[in-house]
C-alpha positions as CSV (number, residue, x, y, z in Angstrom):
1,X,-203.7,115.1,-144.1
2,X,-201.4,117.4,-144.7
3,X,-197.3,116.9,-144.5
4,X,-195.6,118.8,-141.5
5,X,-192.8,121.2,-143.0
6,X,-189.3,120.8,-141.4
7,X,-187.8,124.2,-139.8
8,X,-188.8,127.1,-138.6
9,X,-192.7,128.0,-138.8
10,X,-193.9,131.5,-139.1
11,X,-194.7,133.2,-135.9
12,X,-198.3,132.4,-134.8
13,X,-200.3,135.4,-134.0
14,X,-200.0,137.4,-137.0
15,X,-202.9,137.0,-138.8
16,X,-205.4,139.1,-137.7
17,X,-207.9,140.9,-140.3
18,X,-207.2,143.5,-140.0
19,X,-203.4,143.4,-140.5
20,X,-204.4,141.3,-143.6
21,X,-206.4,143.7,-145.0
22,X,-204.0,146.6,-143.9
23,X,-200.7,144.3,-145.7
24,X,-203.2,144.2,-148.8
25,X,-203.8,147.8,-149.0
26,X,-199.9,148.1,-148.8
27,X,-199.3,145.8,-151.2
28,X,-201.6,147.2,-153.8
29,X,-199.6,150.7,-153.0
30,X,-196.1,149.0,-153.1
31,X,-197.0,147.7,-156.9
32,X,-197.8,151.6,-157.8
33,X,-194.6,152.7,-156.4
34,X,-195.5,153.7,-153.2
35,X,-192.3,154.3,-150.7
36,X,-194.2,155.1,-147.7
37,X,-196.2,151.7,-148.3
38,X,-192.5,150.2,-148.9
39,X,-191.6,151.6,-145.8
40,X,-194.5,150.5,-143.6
41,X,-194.1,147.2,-144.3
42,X,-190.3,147.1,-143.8
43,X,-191.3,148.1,-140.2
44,X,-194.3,145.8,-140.3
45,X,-192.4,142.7,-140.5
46,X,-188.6,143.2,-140.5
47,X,-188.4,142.2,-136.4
48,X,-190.9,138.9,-137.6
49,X,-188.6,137.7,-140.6
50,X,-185.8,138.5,-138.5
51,X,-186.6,136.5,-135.6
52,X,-187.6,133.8,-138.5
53,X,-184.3,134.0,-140.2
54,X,-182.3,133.6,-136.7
55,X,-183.9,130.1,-136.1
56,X,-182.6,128.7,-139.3
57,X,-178.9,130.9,-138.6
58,X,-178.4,131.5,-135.3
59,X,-176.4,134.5,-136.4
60,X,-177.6,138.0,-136.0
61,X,-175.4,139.5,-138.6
62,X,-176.5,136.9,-141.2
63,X,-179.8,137.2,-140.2
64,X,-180.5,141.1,-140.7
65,X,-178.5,140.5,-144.0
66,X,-181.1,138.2,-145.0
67,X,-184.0,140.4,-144.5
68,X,-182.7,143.2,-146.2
69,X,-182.4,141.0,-149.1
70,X,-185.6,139.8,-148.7
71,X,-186.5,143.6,-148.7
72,X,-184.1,144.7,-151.5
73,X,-185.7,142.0,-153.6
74,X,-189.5,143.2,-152.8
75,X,-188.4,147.1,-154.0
76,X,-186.5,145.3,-156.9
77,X,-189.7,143.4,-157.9
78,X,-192.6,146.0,-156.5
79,X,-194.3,146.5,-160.1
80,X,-194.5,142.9,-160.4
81,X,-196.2,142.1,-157.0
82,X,-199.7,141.2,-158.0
83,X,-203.0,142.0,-156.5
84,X,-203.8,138.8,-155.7
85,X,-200.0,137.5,-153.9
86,X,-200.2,137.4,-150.5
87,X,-197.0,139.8,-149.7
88,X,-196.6,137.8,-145.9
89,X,-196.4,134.3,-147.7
90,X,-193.8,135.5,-150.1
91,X,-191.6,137.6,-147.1
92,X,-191.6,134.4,-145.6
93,X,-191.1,131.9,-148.2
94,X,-188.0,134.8,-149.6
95,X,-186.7,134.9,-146.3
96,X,-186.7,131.2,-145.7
97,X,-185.2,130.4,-148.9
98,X,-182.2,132.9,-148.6
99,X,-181.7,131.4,-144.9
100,X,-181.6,128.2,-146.5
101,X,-179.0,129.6,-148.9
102,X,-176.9,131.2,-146.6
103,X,-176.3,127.6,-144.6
104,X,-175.4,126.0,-147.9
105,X,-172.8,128.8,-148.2
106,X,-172.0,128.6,-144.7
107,X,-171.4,124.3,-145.2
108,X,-169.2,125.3,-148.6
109,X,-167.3,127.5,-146.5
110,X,-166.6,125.2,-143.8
111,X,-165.4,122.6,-146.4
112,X,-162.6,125.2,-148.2
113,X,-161.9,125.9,-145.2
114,X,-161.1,122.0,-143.8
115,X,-159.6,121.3,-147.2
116,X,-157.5,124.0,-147.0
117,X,-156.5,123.0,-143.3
118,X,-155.9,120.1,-144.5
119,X,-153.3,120.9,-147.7
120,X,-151.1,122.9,-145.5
């Protein structure tokens, strides 16, 4: 049986075959160095990871930020993206874990900033 994960879940109904195969084939181009390939799937799934992102933030400014991280870090790493990763996994997984990180920041924050209150 498998464990259920905590937080937000990937949007159902994104899956289909032929949006797999079409995300490989994009992949595979976004590894040579391919910006139209880069730029399809930007517009593929930056409104998907965004909505994902907002259910962990609840902040529209930190959640766009987070995205184009996530997307900064895919052109960053595009020669390294292997055949065989599956690009929607990792967008998600990258976008969860710097949502993740941004409400750790946002707790640290909230700490100075009682501390500081505090002090005075």
């Amino acid at each position: 049986m498998e464990t259920p994960r905590s937080g937000p879940q990937p949007e159902d109904g994104f899956d289909d075959a032929d949006e797999l195969e079409e995300t490989a084939e994009q992949t595979r181009q976004l590894g040579a160095g391919d910006e139209e390939a880069f730029k399809h799937l930007f517009d593929t799934y930056f409104d998907r990871l965004y909505r994902y992102a907002f259910r962990y933030l609840q902040s529209a400014d930190e959640s766009a930020d987070v995205v184009h991280d996530v997307f900064l870090q895919i052109w960053r790493q595009r020669r390294r993206i292997g055949l065989e990763r599956d690009l929607r996994s990792y967008l998600y997984a990258t976008a969860r874990n710097h949502a993740l990180d941004g409400l750790k920041h946002r707790r640290v924050e909230q700490r100075f900033r009682e501390r500081r209150a505090a002090a005075l």
